[in-house]
MDTraj code that builds the backbone (N, CA, C; nanometers):
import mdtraj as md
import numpy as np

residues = "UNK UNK UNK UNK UNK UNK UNK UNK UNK UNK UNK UNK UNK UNK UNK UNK UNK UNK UNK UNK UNK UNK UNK UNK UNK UNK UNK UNK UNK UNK UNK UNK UNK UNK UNK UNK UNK UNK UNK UNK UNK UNK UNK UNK UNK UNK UNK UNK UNK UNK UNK UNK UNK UNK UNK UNK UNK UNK UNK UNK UNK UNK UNK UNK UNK UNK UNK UNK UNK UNK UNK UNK UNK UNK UNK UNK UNK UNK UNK UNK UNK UNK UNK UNK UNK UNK UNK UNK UNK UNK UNK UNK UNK UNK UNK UNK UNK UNK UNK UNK UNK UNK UNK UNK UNK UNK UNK UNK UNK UNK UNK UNK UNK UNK UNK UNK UNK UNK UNK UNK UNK UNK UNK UNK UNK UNK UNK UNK UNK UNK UNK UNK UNK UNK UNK UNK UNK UNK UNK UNK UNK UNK UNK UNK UNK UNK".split()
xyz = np.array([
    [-0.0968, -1.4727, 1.3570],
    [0.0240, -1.5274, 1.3059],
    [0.1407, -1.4841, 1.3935],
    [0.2424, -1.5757, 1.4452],
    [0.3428, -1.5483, 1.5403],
    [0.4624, -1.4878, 1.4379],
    [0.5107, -1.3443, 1.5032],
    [0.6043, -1.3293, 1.4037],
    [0.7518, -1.3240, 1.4764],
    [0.8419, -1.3519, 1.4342],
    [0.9691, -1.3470, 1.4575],
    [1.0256, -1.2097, 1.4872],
    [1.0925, -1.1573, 1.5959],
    [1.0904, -1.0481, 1.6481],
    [1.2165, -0.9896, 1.5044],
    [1.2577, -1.0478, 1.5016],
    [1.3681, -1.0004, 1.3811],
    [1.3081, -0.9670, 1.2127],
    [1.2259, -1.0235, 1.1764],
    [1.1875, -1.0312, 1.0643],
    [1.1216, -0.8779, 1.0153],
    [1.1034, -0.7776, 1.0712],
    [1.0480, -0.6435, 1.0684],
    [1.2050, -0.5985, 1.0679],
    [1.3050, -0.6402, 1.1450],
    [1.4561, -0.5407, 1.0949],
    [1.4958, -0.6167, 1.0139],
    [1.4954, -0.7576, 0.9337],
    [1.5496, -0.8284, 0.8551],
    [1.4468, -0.7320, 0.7088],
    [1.3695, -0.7426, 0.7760],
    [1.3136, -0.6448, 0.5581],
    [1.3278, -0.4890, 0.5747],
    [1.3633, -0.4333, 0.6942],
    [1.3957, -0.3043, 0.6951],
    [1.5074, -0.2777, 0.6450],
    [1.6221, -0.3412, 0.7254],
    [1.7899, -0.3919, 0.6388],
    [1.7522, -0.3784, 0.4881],
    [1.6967, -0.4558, 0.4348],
    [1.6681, -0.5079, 0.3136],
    [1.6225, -0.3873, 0.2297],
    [1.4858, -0.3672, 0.2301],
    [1.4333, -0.2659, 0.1690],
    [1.4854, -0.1160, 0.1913],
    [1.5322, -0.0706, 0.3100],
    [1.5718, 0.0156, 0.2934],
    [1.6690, 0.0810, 0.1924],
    [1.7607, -0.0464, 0.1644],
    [1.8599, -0.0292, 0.0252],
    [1.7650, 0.0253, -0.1286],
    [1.6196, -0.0658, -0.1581],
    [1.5776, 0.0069, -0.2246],
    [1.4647, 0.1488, -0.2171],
    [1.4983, 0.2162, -0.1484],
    [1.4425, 0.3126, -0.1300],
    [1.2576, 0.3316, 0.0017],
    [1.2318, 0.1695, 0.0244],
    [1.1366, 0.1617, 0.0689],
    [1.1667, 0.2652, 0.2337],
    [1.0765, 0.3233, 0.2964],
    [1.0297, 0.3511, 0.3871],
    [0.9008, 0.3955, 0.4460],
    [0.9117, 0.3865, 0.5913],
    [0.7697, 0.4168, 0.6238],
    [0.7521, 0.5272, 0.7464],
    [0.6643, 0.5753, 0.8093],
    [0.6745, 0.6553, 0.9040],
    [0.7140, 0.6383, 1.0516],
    [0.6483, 0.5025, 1.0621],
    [0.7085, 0.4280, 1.1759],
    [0.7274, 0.2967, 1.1434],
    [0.7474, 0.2101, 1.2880],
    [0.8149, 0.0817, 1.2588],
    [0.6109, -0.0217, 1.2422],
    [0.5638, 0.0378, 1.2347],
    [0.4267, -0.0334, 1.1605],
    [0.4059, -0.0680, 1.0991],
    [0.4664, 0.0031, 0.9963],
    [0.4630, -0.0491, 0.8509],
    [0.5789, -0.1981, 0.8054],
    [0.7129, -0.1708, 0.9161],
    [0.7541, -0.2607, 0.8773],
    [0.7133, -0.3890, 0.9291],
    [0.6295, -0.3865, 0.9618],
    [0.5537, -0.5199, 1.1092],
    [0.4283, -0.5764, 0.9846],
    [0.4033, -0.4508, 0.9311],
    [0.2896, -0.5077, 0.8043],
    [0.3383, -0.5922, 0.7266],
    [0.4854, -0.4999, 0.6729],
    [0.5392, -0.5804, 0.6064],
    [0.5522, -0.7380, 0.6001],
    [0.6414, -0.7177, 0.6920],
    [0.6523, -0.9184, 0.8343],
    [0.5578, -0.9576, 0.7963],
    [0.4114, -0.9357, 0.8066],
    [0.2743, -0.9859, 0.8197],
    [0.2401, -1.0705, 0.6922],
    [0.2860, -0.9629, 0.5548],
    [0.2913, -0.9858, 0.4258],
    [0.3425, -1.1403, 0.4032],
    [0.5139, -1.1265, 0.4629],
    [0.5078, -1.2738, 0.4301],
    [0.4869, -1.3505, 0.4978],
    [0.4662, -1.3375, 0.6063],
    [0.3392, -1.4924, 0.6543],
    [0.2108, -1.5155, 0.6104],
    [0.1679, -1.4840, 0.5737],
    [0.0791, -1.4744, 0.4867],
    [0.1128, -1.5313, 0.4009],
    [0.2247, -1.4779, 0.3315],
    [0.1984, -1.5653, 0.1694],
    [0.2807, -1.7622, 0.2311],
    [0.3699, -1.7017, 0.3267],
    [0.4350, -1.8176, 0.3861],
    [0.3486, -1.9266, 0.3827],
    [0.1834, -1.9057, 0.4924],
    [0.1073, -1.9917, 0.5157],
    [0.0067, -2.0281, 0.3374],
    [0.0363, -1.9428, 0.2614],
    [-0.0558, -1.9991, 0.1293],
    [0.0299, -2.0801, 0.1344],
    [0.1694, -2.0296, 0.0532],
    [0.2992, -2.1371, 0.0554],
    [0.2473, -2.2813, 0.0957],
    [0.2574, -2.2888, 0.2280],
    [0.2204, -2.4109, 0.2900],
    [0.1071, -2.4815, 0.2627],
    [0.0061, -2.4033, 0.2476],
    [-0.0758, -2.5128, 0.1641],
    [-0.1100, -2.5312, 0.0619],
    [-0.0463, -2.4573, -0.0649],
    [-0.0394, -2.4938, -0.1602],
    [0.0368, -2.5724, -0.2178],
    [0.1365, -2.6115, -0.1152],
    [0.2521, -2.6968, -0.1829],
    [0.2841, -2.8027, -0.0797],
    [0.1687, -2.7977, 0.0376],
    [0.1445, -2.8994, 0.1477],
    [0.3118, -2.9442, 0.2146],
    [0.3633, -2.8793, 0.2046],
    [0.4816, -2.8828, 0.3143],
    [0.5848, -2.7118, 0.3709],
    [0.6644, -2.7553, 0.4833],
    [0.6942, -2.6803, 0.5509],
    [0.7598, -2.5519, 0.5086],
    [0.7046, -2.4403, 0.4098],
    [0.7972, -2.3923, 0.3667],
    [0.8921, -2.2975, 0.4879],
    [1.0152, -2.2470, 0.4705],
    [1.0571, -2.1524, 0.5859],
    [1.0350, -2.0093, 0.5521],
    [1.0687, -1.9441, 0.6558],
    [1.0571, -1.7671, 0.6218],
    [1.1489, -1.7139, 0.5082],
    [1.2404, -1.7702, 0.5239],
    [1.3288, -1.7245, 0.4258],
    [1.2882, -1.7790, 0.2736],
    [1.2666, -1.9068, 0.2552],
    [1.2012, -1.9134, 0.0920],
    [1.0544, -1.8460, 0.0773],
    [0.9730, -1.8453, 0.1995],
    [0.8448, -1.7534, 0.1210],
    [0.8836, -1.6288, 0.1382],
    [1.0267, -1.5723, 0.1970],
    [1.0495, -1.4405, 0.1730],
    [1.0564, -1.4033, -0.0309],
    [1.1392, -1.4840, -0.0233],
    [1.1913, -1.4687, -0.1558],
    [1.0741, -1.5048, -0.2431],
    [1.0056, -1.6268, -0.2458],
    [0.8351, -1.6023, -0.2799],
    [0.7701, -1.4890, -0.3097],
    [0.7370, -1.4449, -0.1977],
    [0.6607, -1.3261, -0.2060],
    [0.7779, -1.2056, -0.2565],
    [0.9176, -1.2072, -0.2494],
    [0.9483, -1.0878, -0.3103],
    [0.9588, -1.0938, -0.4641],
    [0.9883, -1.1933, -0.4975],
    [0.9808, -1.2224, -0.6454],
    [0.8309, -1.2608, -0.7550],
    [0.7317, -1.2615, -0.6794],
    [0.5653, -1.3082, -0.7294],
    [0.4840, -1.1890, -0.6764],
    [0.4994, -1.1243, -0.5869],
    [0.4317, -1.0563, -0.5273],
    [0.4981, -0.8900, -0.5150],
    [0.5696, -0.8958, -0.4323],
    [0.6438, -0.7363, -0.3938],
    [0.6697, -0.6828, -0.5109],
    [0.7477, -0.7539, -0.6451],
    [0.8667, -0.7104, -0.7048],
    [0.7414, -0.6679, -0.8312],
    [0.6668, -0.6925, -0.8681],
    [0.4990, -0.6933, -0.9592],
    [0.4730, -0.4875, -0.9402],
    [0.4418, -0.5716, -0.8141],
    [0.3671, -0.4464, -0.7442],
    [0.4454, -0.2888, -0.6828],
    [0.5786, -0.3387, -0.6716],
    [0.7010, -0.2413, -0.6390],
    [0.7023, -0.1949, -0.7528],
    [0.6541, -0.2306, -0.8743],
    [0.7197, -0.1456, -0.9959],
    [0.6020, -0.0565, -1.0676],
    [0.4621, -0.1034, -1.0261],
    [0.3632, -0.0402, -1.0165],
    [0.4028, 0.1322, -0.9178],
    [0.4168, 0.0808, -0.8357],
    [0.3934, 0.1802, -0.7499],
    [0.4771, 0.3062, -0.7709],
    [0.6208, 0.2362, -0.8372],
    [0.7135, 0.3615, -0.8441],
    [0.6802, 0.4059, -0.9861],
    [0.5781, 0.4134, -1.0671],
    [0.5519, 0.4621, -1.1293],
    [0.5287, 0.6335, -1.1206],
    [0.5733, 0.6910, -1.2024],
    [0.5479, 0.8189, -1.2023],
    [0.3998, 0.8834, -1.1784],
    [0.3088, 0.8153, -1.2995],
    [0.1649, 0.8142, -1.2882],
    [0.1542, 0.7926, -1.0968],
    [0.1263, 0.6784, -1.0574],
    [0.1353, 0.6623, -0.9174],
    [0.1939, 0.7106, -0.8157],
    [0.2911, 0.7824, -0.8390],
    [0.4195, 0.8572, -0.7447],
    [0.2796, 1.0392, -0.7019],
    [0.2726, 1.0230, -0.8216],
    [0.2623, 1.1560, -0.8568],
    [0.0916, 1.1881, -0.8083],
    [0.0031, 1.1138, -0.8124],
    [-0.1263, 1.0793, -0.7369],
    [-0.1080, 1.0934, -0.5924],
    [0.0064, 1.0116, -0.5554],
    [-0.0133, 1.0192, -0.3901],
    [0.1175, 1.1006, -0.3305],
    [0.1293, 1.2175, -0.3679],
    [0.3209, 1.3108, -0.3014],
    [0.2805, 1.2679, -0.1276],
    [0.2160, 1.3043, -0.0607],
    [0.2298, 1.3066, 0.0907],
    [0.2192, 1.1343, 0.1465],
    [0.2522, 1.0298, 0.0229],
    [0.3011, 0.8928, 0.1000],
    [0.4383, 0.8652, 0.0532],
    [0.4446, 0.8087, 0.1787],
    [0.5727, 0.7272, 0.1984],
    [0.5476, 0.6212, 0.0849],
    [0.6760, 0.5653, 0.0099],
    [0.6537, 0.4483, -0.0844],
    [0.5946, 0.3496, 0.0056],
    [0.6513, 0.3478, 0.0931],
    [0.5986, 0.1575, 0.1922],
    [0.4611, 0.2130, 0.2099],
    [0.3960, 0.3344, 0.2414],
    [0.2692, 0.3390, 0.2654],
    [0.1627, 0.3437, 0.1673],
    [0.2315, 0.3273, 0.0349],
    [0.1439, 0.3603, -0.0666],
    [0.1875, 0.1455, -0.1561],
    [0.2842, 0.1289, -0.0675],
    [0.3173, -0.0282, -0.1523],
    [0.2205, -0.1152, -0.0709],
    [0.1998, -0.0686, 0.0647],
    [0.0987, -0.1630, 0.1528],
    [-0.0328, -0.1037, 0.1266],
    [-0.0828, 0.0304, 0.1010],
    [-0.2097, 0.0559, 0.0702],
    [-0.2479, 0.0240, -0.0810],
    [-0.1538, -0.0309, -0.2112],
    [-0.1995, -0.0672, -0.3181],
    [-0.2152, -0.2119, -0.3048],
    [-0.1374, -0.2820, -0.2120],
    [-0.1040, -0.4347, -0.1665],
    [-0.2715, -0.4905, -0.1608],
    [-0.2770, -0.3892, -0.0314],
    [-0.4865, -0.3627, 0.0207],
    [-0.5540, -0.3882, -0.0618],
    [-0.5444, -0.3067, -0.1631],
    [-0.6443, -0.2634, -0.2795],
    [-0.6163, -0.4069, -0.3520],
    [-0.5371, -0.4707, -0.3898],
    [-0.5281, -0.5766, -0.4493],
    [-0.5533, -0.7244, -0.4250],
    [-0.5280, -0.7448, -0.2511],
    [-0.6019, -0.8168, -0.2570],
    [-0.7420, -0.8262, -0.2283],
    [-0.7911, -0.6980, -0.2258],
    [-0.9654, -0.7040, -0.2192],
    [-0.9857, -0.6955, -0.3992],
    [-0.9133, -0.6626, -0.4653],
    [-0.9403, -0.6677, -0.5822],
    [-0.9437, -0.8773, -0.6232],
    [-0.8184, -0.9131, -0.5673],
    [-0.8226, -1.0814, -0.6311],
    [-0.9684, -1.1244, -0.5590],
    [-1.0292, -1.0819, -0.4627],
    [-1.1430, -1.1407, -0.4392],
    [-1.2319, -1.2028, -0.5288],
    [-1.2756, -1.0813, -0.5394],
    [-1.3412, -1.0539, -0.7263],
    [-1.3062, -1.1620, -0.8738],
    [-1.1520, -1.1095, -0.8407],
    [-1.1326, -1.1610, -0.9865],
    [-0.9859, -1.1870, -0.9853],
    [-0.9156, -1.3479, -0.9147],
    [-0.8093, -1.3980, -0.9287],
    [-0.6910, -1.3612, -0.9990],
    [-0.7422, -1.3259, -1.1532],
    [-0.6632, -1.3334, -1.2504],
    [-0.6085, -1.1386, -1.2317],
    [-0.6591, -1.0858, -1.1741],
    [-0.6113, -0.9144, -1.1777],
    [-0.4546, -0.9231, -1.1618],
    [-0.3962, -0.7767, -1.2220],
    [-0.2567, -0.7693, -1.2327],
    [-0.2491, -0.6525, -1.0983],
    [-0.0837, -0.6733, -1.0710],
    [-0.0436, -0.5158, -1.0028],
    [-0.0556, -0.4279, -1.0824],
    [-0.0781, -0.4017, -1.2180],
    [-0.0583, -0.3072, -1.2755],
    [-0.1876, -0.2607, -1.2871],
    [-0.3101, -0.3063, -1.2520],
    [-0.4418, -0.3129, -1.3117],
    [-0.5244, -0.2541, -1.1441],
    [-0.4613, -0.3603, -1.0453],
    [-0.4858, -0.2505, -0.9145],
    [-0.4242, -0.1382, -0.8770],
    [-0.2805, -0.1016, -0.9338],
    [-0.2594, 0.0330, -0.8889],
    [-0.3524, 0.1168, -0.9781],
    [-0.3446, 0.1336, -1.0841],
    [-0.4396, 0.2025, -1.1561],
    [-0.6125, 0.2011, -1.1016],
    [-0.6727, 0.0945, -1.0491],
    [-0.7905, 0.1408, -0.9848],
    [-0.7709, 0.2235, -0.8768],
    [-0.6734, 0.1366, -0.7982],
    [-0.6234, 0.2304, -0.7108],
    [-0.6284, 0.3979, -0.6876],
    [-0.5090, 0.4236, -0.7867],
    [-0.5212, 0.5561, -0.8029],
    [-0.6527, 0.6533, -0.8956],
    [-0.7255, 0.5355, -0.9537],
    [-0.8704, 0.6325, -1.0137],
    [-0.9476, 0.6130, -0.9034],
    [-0.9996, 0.5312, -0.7874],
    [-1.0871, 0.6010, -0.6931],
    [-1.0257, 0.6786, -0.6267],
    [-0.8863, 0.6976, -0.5951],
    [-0.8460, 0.7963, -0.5277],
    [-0.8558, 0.9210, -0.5758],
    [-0.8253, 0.9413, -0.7294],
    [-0.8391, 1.0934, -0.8352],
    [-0.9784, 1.0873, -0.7994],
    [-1.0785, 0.9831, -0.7616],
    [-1.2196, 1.0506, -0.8045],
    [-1.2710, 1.1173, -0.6725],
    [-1.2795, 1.0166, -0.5391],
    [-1.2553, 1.0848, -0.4648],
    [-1.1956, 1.2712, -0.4056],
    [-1.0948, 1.2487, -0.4427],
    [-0.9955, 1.3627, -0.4634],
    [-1.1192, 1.5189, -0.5254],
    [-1.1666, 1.4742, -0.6553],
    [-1.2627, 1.5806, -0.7248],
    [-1.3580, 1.5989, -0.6796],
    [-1.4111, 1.5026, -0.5937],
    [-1.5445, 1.5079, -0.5270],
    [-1.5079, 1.5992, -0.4173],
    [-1.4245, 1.5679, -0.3522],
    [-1.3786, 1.6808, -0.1947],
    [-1.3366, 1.8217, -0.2440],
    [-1.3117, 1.8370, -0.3812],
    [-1.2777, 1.9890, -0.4182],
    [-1.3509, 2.0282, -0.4650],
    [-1.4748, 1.9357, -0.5359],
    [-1.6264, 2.0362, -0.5309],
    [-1.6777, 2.1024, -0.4592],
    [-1.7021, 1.9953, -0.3468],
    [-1.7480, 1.9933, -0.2299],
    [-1.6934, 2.1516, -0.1407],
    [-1.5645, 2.1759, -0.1239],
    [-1.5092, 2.2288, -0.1045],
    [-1.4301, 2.4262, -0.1977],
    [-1.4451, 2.3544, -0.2671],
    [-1.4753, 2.5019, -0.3403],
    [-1.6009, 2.5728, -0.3803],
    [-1.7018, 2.4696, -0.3483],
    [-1.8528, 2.5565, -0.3322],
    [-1.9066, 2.5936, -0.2121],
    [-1.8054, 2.5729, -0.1271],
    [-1.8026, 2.6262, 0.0563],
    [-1.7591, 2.7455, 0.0722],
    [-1.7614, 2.8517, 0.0990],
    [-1.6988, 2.9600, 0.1709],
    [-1.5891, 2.9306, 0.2295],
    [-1.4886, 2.9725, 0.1854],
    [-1.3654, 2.9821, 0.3430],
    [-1.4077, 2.9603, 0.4257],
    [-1.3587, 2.9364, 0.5259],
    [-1.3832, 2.9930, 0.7096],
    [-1.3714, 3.1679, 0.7173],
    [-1.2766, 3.2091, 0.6738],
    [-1.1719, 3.3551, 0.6879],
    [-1.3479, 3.4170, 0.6016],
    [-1.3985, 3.3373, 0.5231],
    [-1.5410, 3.4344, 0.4497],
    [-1.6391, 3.4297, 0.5778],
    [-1.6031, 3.3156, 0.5768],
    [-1.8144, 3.2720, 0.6939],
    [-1.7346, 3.3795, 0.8169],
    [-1.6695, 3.3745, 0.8318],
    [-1.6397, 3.4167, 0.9772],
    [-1.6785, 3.6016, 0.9370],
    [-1.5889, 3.6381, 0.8799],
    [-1.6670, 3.7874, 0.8045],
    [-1.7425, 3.8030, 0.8056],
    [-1.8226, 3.7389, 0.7612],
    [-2.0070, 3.7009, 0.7705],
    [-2.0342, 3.7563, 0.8822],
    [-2.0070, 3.6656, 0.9313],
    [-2.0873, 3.6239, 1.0968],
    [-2.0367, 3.7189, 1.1775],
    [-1.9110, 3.8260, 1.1286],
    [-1.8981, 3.9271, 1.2879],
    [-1.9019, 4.0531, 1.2117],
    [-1.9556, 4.0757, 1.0910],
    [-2.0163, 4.1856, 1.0256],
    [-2.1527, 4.2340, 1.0229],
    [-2.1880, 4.1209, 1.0855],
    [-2.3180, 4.1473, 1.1035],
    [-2.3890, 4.1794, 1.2390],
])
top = md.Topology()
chain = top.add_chain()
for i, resn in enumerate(residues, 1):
    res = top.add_residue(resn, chain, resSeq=i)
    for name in ("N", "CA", "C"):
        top.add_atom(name, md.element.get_by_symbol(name[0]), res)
traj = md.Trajectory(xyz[None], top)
């Protein structure tokens, strides 16, 4: 998809007012990506030319604005502290549309929440895993005590 060299500082402008950021300018290029994407459904669901600027507003009002309110959820905030909101609004984005695969009718509210339960489950599995390990600072004791 050809993107408009402006359209990554046109939603940076933008979002940055509500609090969105990301670590680098990648995320805002994902962003861009987002609405062409929905731009080109746009287009063929409604079989004519839509522009960037109405499937902006498209996708921010059907899509972003759903899922933006998911995310700033406390529950959700509070699952992921070491992301950036934009990195946790494009990694629930992910999760959702591999979720509509499945099953069309799913909400943002229904993928952040899977979302964040394979991530909690995950999460318990690596601190099993991990608290039935020795330190390093132990094994290493070990190994030059002997």
């Amino acid at each position: 998809m050809t993107q408009n060299i402006n359209e990554p500082e046109i939603l940076k402008a933008m979002f940055s007012i509500e609090g969105i950021t990301f670590e680098n300018n990648e995320g805002w290029n994902s962003l861009a990506e987002h609405v062409a994407v929905h731009n080109q459904y746009l287009n063929m669901m409604l079989k004519y030319n839509v522009s960037w600027d109405d499937a902006l507003f498209s996708w921010y009002e059907n899509v972003y604005t759903p899922l933006r309110r998911e995310v700033m959820t406390a529950r959700v905030r509070k699952a992921f502290p070491a992301k950036t909101s934009g990195e946790l609004y494009l990694d629930i984005s992910d999760h959702w549309f591999y979720l509509k695969e499945k099953d069309e009718n799913i909400s943002a509210a229904a993928a952040a929440y899977d979302f964040t339960q394979i991530n909690k489950e995950k999460k318990n599995i690596f601190s099993k895993i991990f608290k039935s390990q020795p330190s390093t600072e132990i094994q290493y004791r070990r190994l030059t005590a002997a």
